[in-house]
Wavefront OBJ file of the C-alpha trace (Angstrom):
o trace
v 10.005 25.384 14.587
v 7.933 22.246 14.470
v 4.294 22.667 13.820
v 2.200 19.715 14.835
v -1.946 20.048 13.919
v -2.644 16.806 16.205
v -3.593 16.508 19.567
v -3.287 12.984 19.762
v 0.025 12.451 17.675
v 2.870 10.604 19.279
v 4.966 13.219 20.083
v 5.404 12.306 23.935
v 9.007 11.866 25.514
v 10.099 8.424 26.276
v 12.016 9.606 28.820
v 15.648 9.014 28.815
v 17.355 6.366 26.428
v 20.590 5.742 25.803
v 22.157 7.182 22.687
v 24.552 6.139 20.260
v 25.700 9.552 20.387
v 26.925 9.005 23.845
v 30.182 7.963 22.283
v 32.212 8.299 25.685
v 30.042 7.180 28.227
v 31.406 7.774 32.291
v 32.525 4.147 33.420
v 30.496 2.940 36.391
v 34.264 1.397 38.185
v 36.400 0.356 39.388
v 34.648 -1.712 41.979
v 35.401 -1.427 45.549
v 37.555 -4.062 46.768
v 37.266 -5.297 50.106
v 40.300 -2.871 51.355
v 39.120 -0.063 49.720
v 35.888 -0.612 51.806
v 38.221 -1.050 55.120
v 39.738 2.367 54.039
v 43.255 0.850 53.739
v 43.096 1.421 50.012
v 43.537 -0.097 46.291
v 44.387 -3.365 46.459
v 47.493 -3.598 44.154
v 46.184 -6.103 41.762
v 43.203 -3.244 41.259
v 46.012 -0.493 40.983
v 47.683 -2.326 38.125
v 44.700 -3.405 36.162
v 43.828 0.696 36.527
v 47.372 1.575 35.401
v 46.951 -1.256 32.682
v 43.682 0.597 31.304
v 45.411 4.294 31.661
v 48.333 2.762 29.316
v 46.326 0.971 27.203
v 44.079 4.175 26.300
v 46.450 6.024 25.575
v 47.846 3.291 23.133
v 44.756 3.359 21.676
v 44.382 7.583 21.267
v 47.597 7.269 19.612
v 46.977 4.331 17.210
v 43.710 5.409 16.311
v 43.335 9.605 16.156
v 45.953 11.243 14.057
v 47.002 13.660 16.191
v 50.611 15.280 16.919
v 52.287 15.274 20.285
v 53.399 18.375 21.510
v 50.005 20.484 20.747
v 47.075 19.521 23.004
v 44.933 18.310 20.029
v 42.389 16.276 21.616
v 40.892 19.294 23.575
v 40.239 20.712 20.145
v 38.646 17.746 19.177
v 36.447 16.758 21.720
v 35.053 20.320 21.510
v 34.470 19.964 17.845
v 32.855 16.752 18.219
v 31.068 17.734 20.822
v 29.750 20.327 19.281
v 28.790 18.850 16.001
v 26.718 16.146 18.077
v 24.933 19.216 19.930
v 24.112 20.881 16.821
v 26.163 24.083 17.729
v 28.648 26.097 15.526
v 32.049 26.389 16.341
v 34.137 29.391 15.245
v 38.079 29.868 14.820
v 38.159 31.874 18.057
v 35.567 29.725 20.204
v 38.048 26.555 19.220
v 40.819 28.385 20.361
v 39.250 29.446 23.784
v 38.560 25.833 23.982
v 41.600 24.200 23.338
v 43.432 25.718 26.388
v 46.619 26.597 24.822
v 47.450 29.813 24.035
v 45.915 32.111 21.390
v 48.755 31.873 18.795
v 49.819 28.327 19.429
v 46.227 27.232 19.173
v 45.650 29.010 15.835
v 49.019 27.482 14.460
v 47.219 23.909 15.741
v 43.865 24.686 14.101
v 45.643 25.409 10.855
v 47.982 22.485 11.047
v 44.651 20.521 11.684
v 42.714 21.686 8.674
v 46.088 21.415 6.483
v 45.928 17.430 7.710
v 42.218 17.023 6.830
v 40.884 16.729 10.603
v 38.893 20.112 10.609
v 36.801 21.078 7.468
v 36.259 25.187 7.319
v 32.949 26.126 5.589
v 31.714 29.644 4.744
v 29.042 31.514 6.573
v 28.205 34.149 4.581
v 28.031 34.609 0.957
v 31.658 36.892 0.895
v 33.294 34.124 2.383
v 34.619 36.384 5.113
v 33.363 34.437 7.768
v 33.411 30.643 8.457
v 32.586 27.945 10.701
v 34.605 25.056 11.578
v 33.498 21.249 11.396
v 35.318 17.654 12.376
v 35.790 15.852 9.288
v 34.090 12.706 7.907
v 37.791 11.195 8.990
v 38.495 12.498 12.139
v 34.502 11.550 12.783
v 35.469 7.824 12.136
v 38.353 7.826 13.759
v 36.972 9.006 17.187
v 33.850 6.367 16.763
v 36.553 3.799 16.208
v 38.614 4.772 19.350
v 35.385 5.325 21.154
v 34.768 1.419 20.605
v 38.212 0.574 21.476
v 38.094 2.571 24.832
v 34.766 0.663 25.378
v 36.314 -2.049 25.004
v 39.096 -1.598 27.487
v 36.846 -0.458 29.749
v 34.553 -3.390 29.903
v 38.285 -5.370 30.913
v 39.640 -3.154 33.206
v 36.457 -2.699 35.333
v 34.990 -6.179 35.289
v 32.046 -4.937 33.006
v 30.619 -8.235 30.988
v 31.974 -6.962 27.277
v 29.002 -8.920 26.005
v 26.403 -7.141 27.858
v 25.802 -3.926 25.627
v 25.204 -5.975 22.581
v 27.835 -3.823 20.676
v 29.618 -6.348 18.118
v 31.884 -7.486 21.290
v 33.383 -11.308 21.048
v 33.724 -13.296 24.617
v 37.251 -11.633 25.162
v 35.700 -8.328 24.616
v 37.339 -7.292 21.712
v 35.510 -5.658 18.916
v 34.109 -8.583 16.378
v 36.036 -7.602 13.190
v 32.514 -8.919 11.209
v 30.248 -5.838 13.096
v 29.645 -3.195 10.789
v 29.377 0.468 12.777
v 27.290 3.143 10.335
v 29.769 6.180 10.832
v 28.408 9.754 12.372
v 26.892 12.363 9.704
v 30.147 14.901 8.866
v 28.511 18.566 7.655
v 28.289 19.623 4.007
v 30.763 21.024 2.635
v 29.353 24.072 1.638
v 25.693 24.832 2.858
v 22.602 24.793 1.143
v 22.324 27.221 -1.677
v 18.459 28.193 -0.638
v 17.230 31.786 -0.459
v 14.792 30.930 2.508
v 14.840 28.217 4.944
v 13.921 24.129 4.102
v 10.372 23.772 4.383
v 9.146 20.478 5.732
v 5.844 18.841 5.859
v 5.771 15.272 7.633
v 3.565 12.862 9.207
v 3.583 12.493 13.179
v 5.204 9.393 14.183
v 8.407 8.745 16.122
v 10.861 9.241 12.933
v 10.104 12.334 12.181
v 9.733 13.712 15.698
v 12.967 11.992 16.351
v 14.362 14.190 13.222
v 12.848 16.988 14.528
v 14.321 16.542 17.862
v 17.637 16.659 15.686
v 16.294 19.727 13.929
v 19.585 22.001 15.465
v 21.954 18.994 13.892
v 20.622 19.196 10.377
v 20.583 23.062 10.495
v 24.381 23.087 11.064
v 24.831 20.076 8.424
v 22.886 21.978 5.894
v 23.746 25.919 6.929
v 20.369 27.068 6.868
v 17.387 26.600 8.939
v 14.603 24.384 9.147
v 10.774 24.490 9.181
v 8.538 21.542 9.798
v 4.913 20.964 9.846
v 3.918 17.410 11.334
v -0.150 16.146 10.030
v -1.691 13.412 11.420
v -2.097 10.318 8.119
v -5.357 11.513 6.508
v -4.196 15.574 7.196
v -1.109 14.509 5.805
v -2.552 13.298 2.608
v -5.268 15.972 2.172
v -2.665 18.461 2.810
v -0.640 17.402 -0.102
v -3.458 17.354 -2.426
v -3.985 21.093 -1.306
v 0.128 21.622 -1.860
v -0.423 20.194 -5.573
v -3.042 22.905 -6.547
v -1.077 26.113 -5.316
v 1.187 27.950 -8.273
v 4.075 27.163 -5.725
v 4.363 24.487 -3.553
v 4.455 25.617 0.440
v 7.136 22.626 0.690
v 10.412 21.308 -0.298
v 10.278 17.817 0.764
v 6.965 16.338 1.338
v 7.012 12.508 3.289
v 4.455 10.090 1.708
v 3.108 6.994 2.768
v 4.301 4.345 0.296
v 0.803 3.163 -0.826
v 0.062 6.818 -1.590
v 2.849 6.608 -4.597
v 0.545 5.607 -7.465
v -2.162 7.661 -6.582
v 0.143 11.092 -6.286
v 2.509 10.199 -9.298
v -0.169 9.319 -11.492
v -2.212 12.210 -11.110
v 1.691 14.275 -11.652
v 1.570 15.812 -7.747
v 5.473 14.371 -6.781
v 8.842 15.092 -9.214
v 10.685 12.201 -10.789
v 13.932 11.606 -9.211
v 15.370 9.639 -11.580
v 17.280 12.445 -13.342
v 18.951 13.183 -10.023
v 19.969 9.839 -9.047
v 21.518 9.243 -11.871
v 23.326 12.630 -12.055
v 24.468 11.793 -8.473
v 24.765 8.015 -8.762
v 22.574 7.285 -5.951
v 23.274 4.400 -4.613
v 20.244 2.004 -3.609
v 21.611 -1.204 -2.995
v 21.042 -0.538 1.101
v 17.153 0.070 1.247
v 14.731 -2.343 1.291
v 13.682 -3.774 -2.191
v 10.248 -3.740 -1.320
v 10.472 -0.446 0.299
v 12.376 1.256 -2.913
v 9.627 -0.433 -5.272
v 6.758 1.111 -3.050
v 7.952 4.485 -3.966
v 8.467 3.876 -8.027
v 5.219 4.047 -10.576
v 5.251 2.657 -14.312
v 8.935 2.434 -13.497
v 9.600 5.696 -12.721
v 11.026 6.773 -9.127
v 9.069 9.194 -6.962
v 10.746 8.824 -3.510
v 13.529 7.685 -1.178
v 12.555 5.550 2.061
v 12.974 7.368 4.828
v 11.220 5.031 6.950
v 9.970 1.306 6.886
v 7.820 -0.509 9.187
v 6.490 -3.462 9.240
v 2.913 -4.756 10.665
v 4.107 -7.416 13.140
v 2.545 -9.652 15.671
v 3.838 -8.861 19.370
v 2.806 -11.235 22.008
v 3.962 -11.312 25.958
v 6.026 -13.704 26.210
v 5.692 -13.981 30.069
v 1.668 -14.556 29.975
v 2.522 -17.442 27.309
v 5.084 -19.106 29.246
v 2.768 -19.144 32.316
v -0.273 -20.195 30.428
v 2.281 -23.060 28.493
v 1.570 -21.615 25.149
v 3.850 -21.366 22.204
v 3.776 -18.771 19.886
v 1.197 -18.254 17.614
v 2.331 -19.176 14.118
v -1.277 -19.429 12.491
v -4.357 -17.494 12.812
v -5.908 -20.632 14.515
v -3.117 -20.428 17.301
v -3.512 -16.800 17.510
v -7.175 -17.010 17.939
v -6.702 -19.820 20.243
v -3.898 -17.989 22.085
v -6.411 -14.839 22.798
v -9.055 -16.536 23.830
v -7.095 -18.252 26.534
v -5.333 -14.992 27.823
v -8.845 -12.930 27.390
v -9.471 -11.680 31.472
v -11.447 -9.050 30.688
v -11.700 -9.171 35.255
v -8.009 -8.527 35.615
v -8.060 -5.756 32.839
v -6.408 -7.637 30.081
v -7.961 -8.256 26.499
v -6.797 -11.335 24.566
v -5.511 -9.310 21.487
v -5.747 -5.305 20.255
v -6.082 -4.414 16.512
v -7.012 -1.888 14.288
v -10.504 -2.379 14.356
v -11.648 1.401 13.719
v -13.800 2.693 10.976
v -12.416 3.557 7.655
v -8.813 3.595 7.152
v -7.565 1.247 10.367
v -10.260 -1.580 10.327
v -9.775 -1.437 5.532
v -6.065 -1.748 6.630
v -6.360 -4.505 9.047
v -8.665 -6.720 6.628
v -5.904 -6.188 3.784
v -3.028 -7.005 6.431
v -4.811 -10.109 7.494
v -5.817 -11.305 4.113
v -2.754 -11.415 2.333
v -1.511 -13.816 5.987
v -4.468 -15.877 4.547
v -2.512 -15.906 1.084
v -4.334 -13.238 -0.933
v -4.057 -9.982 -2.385
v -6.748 -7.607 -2.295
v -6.924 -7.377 -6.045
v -6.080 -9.640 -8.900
v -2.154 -9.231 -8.911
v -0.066 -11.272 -11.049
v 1.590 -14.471 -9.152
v 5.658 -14.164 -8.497
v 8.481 -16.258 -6.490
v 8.046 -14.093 -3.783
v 4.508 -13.658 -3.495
v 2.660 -11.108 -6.190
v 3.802 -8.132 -8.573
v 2.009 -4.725 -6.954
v 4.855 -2.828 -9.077
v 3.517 -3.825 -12.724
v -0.432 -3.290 -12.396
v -2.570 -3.162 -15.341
v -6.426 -4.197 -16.583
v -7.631 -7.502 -15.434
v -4.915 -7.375 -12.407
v -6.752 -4.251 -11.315
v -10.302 -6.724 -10.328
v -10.966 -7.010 -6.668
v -11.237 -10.453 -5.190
v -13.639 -10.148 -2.494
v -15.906 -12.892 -3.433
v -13.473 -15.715 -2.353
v -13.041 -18.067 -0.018
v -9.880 -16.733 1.431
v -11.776 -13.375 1.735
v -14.543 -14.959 3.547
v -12.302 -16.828 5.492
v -10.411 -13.615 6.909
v -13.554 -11.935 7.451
v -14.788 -14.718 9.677
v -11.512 -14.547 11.544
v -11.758 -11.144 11.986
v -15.386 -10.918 13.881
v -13.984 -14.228 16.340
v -11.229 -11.577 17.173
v -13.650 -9.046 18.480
v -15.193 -11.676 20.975
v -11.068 -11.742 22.999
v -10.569 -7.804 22.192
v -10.632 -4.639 24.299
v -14.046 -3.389 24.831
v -13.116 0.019 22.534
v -12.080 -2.228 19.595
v -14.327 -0.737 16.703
v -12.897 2.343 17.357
v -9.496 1.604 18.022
v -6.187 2.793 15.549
v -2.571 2.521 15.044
v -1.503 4.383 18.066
v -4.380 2.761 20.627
v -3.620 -0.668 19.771
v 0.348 -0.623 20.901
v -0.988 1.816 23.717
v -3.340 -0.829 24.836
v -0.664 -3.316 24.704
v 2.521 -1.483 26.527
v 0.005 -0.471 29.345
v -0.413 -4.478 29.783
v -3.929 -4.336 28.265
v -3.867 -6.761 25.966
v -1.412 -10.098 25.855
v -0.833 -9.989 21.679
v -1.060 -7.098 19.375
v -1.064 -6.840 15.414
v 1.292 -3.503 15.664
v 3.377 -1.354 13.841
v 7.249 -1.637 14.552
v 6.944 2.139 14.393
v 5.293 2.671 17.103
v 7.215 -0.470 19.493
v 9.196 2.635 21.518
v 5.880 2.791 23.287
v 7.163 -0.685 25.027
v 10.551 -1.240 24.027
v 11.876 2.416 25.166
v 9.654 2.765 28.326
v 11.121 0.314 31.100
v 7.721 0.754 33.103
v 5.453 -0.752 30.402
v 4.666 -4.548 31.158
v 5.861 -5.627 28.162
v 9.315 -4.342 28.461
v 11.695 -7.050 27.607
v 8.967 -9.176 27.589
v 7.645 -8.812 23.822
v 8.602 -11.673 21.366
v 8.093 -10.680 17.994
v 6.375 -12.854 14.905
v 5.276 -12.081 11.211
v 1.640 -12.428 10.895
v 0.062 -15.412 11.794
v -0.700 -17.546 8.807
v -3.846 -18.503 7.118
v -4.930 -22.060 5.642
v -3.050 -20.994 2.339
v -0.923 -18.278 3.627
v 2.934 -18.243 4.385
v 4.931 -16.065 6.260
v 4.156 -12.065 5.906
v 5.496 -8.987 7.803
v 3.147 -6.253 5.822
v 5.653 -3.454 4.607
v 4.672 0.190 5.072
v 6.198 3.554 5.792
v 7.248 6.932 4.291
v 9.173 8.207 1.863
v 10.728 11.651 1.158
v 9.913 13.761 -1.936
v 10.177 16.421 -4.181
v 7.127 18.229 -5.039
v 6.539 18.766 -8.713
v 5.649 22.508 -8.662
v 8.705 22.984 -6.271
v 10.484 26.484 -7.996
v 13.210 25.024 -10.466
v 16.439 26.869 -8.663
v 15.454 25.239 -5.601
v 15.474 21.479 -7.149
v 19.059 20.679 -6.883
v 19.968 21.735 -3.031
v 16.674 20.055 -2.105
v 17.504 16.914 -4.059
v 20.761 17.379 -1.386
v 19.157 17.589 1.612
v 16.685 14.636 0.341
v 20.132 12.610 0.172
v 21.169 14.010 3.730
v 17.895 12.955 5.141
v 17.890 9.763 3.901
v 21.389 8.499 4.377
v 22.456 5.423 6.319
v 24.129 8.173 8.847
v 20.762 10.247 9.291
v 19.079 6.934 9.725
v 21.158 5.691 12.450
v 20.311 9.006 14.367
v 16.516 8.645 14.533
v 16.959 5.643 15.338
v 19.007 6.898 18.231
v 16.761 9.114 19.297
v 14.024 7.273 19.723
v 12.666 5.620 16.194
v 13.036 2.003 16.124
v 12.431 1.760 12.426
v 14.793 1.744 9.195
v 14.576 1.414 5.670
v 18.312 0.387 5.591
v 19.934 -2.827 5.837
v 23.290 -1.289 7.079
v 21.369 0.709 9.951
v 19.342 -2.204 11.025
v 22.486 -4.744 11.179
v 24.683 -2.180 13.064
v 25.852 -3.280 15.915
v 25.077 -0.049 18.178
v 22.027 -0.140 17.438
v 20.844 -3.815 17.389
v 21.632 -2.800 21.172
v 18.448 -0.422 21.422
v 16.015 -3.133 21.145
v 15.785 -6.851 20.354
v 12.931 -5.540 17.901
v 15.384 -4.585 15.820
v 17.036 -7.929 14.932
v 13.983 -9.429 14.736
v 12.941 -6.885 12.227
v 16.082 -7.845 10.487
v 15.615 -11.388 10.382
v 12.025 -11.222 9.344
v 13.697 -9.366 5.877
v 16.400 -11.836 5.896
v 13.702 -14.377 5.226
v 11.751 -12.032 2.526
v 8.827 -11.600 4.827
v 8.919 -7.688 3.941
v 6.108 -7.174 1.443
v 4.529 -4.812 0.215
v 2.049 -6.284 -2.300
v -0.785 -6.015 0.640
v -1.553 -2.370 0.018
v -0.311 -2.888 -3.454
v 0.626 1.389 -4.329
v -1.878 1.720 -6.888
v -3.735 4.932 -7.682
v -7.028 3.903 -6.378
v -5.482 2.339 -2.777
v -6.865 5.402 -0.864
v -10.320 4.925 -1.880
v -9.983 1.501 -1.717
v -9.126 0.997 2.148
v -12.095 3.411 2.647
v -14.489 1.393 0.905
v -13.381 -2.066 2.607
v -12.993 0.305 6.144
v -16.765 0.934 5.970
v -17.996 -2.280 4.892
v -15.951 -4.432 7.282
v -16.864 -2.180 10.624
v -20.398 -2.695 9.320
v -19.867 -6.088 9.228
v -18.150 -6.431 12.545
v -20.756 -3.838 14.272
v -23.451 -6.441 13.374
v -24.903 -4.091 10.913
v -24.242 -6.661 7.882
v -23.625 -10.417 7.315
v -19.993 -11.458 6.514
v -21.419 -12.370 2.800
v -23.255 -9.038 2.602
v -20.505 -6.983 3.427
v -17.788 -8.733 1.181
v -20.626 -8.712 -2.008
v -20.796 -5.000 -1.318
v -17.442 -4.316 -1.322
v -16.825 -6.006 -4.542
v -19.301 -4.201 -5.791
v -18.289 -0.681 -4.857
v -14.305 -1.546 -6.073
v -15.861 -3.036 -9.322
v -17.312 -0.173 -10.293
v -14.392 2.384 -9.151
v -12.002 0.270 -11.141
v -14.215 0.247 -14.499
v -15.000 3.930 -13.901
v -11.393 4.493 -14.522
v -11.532 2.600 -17.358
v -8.795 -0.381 -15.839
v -10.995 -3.118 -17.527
v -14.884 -3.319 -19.146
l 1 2 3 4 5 6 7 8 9 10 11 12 13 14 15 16 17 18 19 20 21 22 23 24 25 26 27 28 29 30 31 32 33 34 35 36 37 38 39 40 41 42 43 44 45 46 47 48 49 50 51 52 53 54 55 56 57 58 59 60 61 62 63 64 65 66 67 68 69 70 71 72 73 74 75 76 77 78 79 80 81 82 83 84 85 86 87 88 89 90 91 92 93 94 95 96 97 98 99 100 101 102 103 104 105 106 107 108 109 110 111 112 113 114 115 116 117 118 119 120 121 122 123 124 125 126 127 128 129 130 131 132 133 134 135 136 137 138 139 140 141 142 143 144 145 146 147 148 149 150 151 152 153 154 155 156 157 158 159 160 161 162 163 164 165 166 167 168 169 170 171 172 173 174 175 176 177 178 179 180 181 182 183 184 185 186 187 188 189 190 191 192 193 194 195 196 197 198 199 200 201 202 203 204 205 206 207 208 209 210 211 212 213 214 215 216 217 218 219 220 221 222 223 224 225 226 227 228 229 230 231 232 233 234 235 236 237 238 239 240 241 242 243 244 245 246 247 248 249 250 251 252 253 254 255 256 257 258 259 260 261 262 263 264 265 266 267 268 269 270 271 272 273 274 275 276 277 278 279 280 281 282 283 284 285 286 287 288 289 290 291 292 293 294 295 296 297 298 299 300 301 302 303 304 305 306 307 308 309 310 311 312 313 314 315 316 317 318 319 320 321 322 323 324 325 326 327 328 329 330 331 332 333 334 335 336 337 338 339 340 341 342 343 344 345 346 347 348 349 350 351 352 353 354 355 356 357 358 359 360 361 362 363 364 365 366 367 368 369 370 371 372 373 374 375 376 377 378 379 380 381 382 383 384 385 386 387 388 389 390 391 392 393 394 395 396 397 398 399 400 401 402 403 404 405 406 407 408 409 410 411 412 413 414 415 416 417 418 419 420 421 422 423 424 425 426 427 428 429 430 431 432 433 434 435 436 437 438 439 440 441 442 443 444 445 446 447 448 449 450 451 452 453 454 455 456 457 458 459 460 461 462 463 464 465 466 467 468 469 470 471 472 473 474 475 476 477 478 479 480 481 482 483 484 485 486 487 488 489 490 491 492 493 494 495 496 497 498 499 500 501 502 503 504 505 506 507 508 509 510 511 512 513 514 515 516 517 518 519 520 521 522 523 524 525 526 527 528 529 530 531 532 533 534 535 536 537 538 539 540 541 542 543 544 545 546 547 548 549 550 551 552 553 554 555 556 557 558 559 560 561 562 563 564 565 566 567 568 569 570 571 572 573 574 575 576 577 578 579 580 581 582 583 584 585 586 587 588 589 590 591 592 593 594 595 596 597 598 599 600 601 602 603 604 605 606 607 608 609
């Protein structure tokens, strides 16, 4: 059972969505013809495109799903299938029952079935007396591939526009040979070898609580149950601090926020992983570089990315067309932009932003510096932007007292004058609010939390969102702020249960698993392949944009660069900013004491003298 300690997490339905699990859905045809509405029936150019569709299907179920004629296979597969989507186990007998033949004749089926590799039987008890039954990872890609196909036809026969779903389709409405479908998760072949149940402990966004939602899926991939425990981001991290001190931890996987990874490796709280990976040959290539780098320290690799998200800017594009603005590209439109759509009167703010204290308002000024070009400590220079992998000794010196710093800091208090009343105390989660209840035109947001507007067809800025890095400073360039969790192994984890965790870890993490929370109501991936899948490029035009933002190398993650004193440092620069935007302290007074406090944290750790 999932245990969530927040009463204001985003845990809320969306309502409903459609889902690539859907693989069949019910086609809304044929359309009535003008006899059929006379009652004098199909016309016969209808009845032939019908009968066209009924041959052509079945041309396709026997092209594309090895089965034999003569047994009545697919009911045994749909049933499977069915159930493997659903979560729920299927037995020798239930199959049978299912399948409509006769006992016998559907046992002789099953068994001809799991002799060709379609069915996969895996023990349910420890004597191997009993077992369940499972579609293959074959027969699993074979039915998405003739669930495509039948789409396909459908769109023809029925006049549907094949474009129209976004699924890969070329004008003709064939499937576009270059469209890359991640497969569905097959089951384990042989189920977790843990004494108790996998023990969870996650933060409360939309990934996870679409992975809970799942929760019935992964117990019947893994064999074993589940237990979760959802914290809200500064729970979460005191909460694994607590875990580190126990004898045992409480958890088996443990998600962390990626600029949490040098602060929790260095003081020896997560287990390497790089033993496993290579004993597994873990394959990386598909994550996000920055994303993968986020959760390594001194070169050594504490996670694997179960979710990335980027800190965008969304803007409505319908208040810009009819005020003829373009969209913003530098902090000077953006400003510009806000002030222009600012009606406080009609209940709209010009722009919503993390301007609460401590951790929101410390991540915003980092977020909106490095736009203006500049990291929040001395990293080295690179190609790409700065090194926040390789950080040592002089690289470790804030740089508050610069103009860049000042100049963000200026920005920031002209953004409070076109912001929503609440804005000193406003987060993550109130910020996209604000903005998918139409109260603000532009929002600095997470993609994380985009469902709010991009799943919920009554928001005002459904469909109506266009989607930008962050707007760019004097000396900035392009920047999409990387962030997100990743999944990990705690280091006083019991030793025997190591390896089956390090499996599940894989499970979680995989391309497959990724395409399902996005499915189910995540919008965010740390996976090329999931991200660039047709099917689900579908859910959202977020989602390409996303893509093309990484395309372009916008995805860094250098602005909350995971070193061990990150934590403290977005608290120090949280207080000191809101003071500074409260009217409490000047813009130089704030920035000098900022520097100051980060000075001396960074030489009481001895990073420089």
């Amino acid at each position: 059972m999932l245990i969530v300690d927040e009463k204001n997490s985003y845990v809320q339905s969306q309502g409903s969505r459609r889902r690539v699990l859907d693989q069949f859905p019910a086609p809304e045809g044929p359309y009535e013809t003008e006899d059929q509405r006379s009652g004098v029936g199909g016309s016969n150019r209808d009845i032939v495109r019908f009968l066209d569709f009924v041959e052509q299907m079945e041309g396709e179920s026997a092209r594309r799903l090895a089965l034999k004629a003569g047994y009545r296979e697919m009911r045994i597969v749909i049933h499977l299938i069915r159930n493997h989507l659903l979560g729920q186990l299927v037995t020798s007998t239930s199959l049978a029952a299912a399948s409509g033949l006769s006992y016998g004749t559907a046992m002789r089926a099953i068994d001809d079935m799991l002799a060709r590799g379609l069915i996969i039987k895996r023990p349910r008890t420890p004597t191997g007396r009993s077992f369940s039954l499972h579609p293959s990872a074959d027969l699993l890609a074979q039915w998405q591939d003739y669930a495509r196909r039948v789409r396909a036809l459908i769109g023809s026969a029925f006049r549907l526009d094949p474009g129209e779903d976004g699924r890969g389709r070329t004008p003709s409405g064939s499937i576009d040979p270059a469209a890359r479908v991640v497969p569905l998760p097959p089951v384990l072949d042989a189920k977790l070898a843990l004494s108790r149940s996998l023990r969870v402990l996650m933060h409360a966004d939309t990934t996870f609580m679409a992975m809970n939602a799942l929760k019935r899926h992964f117990e019947m991939m893994f064999g074993i149950g589940i237990s979760s425990r959802a914290l809200s981001i500064d729970r979460l991290h005191a909460e694994i601090i607590e875990n580190s001190r126990l004898a045992a931890s409480k958890y088996d996987i443990i998600a962390c926020d990626l600029p949490w990874f040098g602060e929790m490796a260095s003081t020896g709280r997560l287990l390497p992983l790089d033993d496993l990976m290579a004993e597994t040959r873990f394959d990386t290539s598909d994550f996000h570089i920055d994303s993968l780098a986020s959760t390594r320290y001194r070169g050594r690799q504490f996670g694997v990315p179960v979710l990335t998200t980027a800190e965008i800017l969304v803007y409505r594009t319908d208040l810009f067309a009819a005020a003829g603005l373009s969209p913003p590209r530098t902090t000077a439109d953006n400003l510009a932009a806000a002030r222009r759509l600012h009606d406080p009167e009609k209940g709209i703010s010009g722009i919503a932003w993390n301007g609460g204290r401590g951790t929101p308002v410390g991540h915003s000024f980092l977020m909106i510096l490095a736009a203006f070009g500049q990291p929040v400590v001395n990293l080295r220079a690179t190609t790409r932007g700065f090194d926040a992998e390789n950080v040592s000794g002089e690289e470790l010196r804030p740089l508050f007292l610069t103009e860049t710093a000042q100049q963000t800091a200026e920005y920031m208090c002209e953004l409070v004058e076109c912001s929503p009343p609440n804005i000193l105390s406003m987060a993550w989660y109130d910020r996209a609010a604000a903005y998918a209840q139409g109260k603000a035109a532009i929002a600095y947001s997470h993609t994380l939390l985009a469902p709010l507007f991009e799943l919920d067809k009554a928001s005002p800025a459904y469909r109506k969102t266009g989607y930008l890095p962050h707007p760019v400073g004097p000396k900035g360039r392009p920047i999409a702020p990387l962030g997100g969790y990743a999944l990990t192994i705690p280091s006083n984890i019991a030793s025997e249960r190591i390896a089956p965790v390090w499996i599940a870890v894989n499970t979680l993490t995989s391309s497959t698993a990724a395409k399902l929370y996005l499915a189910n109501g995540s919008l965010a991936s740390p996976r090329y392949s999931v991200s660039r899948d047709p099917e689900i490029q579908a859910l959202s035009p977020m989602i390409a944009a996303v893509d093309d933002m990484a395309r372009q190398d916008y995805m860094q993650m250098w602005p909350r660069p995971p070193i061990p004193e990150n934590p403290s440092i977005v608290a120090i620069i949280g207080e000191e900013i809101h003071d500074m935007l409260s009217g409490a302290t000047s813009v130089k007074q704030a920035l000098g004491r900022a520097q100051n406090r980060v000075d001396a944290l960074m030489r009481s750790h001895g990073h420089y003298q």
